[in-house]
TIVEXRO-805819 format. One record per residue: residue number from 1; x, y, z of N, C-alpha, C, O in turn; chain; residue in one letter. Coordinates in pm, whole numbers. Layout:
residues N
seq:n_east:n_north:n_up:ca_east:ca_north:ca_up:c_east:c_north:c_up:o_east:o_north:o_up:mol:type
NUM:X:Y:Z:X:Y:Z:X:Y:Z:X:Y:Z:A:A
...
//
This chain:
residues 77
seq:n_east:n_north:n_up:ca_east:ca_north:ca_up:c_east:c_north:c_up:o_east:o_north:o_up:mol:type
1:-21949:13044:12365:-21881:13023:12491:-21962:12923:12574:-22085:12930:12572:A:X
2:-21899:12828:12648:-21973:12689:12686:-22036:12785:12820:-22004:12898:12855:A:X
3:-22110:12714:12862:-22220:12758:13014:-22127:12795:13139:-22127:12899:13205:A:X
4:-22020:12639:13158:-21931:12771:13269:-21866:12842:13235:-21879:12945:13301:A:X
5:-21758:12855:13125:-21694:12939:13089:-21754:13095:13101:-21692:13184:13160:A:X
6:-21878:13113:13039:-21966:13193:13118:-22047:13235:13227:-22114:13339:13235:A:X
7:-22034:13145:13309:-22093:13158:13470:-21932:13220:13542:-21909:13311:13621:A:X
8:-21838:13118:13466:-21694:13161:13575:-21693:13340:13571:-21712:13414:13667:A:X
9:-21669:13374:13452:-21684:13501:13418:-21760:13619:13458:-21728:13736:13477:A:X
10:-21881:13549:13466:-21988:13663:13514:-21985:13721:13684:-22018:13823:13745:A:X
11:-21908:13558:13722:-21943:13549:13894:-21829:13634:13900:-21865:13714:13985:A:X
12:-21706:13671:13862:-21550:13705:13873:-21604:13855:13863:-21581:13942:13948:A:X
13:-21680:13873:13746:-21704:14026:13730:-21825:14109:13814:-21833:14230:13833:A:X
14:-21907:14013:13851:-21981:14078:13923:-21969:14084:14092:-22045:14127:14178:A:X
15:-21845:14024:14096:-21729:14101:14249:-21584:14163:14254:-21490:14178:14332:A:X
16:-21627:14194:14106:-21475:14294:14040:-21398:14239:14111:-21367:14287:14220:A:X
17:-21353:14132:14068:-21226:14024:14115:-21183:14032:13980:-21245:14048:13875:A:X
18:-21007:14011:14019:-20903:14013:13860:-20882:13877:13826:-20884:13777:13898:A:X
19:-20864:13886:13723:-20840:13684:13723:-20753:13650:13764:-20755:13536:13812:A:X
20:-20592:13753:13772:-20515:13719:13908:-20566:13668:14063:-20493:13600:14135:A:X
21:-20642:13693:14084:-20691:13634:14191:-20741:13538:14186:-20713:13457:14274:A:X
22:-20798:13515:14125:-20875:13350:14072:-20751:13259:14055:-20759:13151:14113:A:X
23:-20664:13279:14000:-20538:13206:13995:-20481:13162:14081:-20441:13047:14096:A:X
24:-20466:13279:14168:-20398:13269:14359:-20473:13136:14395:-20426:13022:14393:A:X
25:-20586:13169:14425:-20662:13130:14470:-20631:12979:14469:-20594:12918:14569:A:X
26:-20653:12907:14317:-20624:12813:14263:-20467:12773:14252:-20438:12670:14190:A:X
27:-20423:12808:14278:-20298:12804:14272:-20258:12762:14100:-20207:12658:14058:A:X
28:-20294:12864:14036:-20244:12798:13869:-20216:12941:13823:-20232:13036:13899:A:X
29:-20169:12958:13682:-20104:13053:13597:-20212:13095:13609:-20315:13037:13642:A:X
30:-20188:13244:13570:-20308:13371:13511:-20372:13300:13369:-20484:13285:13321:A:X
31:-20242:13268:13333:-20305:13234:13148:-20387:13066:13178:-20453:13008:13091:A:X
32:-20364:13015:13312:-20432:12854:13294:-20599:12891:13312:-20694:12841:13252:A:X
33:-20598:13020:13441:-20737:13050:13466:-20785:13141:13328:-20908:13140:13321:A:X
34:-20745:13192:13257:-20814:13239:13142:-20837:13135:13043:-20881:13186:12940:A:X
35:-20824:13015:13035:-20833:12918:12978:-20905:12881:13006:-20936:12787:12932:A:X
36:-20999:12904:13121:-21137:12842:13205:-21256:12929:13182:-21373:12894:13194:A:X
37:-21195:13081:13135:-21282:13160:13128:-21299:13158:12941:-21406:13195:12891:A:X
38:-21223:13127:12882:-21205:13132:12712:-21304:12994:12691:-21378:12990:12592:A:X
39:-21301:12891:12781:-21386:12757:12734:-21272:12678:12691:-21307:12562:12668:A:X
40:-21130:12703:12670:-21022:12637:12569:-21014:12521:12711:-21007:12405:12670:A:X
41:-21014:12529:12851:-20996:12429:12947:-21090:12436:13061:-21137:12532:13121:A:X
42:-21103:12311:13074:-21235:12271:13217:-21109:12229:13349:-21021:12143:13355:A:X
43:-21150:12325:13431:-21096:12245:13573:-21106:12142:13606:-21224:12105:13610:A:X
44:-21010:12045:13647:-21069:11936:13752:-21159:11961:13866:-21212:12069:13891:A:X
45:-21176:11824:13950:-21274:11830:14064:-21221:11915:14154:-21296:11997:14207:A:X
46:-21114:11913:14179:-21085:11994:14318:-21101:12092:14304:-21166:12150:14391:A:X
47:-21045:12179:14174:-21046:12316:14132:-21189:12373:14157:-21227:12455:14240:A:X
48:-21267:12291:14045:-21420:12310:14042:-21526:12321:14197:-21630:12382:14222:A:X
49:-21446:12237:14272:-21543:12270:14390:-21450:12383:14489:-21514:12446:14574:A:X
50:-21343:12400:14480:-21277:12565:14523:-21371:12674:14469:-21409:12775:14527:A:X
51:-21404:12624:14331:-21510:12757:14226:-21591:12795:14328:-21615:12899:14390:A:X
52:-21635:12655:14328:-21796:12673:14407:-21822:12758:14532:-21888:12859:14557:A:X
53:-21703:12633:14631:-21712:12735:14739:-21708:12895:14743:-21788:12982:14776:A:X
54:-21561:12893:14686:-21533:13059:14686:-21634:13154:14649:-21645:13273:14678:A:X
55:-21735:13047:14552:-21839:13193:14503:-22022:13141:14558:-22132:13188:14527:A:X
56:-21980:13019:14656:-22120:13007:14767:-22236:12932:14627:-22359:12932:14623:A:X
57:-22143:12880:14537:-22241:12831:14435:-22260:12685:14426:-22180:12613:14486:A:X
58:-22357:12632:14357:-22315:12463:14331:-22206:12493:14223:-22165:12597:14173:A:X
59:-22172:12348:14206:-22106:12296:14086:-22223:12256:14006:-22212:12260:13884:A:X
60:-22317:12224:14052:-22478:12235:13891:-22483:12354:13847:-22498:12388:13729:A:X
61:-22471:12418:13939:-22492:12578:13873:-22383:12619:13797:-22416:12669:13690:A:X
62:-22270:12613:13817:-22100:12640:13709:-22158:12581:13621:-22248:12642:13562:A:X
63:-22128:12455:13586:-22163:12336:13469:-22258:12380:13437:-22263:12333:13324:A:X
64:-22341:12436:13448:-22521:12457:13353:-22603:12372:13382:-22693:12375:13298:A:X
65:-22628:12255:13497:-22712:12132:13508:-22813:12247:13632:-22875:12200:13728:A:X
66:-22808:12370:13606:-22904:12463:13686:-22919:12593:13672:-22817:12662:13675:A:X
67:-23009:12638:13660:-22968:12774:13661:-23042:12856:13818:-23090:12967:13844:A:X
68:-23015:12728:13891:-23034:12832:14074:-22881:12837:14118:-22831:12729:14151:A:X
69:-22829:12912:14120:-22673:12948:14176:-22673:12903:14320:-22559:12872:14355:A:X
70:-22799:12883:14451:-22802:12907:14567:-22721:12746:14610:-22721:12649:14534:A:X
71:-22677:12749:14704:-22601:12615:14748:-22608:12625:14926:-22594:12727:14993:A:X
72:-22634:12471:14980:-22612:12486:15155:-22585:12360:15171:-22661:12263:15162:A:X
73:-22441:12368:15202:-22366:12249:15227:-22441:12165:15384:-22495:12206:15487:A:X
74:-22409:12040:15331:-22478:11968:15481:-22372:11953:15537:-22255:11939:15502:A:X
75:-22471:11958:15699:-22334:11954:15796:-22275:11812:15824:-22341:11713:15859:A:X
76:-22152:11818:15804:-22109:11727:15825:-22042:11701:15967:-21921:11690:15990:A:X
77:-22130:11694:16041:-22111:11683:16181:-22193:11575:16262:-22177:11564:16384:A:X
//
């Protein structure tokens, strides 16, 4: 199983979230987001940084280019 396919997974289960919700969320099929979690499909950019936010992570950290999950967006102000 590729690195996010396993980060998506772990982060989903370790806030007992259904993958229905991950879907909502994303606005895609149940079966498109299990396709993210199987490794069979990679999100685009937009999707991928919804990931992020929603779970307070980088996108280095999903992708595997990290293994620090912590993320602090600059202000863009």
């Amino acid at each position: 199983m590729p690195i996010f396919s396993k980060r998506l997974k772990e982060l989903r289960t370790s806030r007992r979230l259904y993958q229905r919700e991950l879907a909502e969320l994303l606005g895609i099929s149940i079966r498109g987001y299990q396709c993210y979690e199987t490794g069979e499909h990679e999100p685009g950019v937009k999707k991928l940084i919804a990931l992020a936010d929603f779970y307070g992570v980088s996108i280095d950290y999903l992708v595997g280019r990290t293994n620090r999950p912590d993320f602090k967006p600059e202000d863009k102000g």
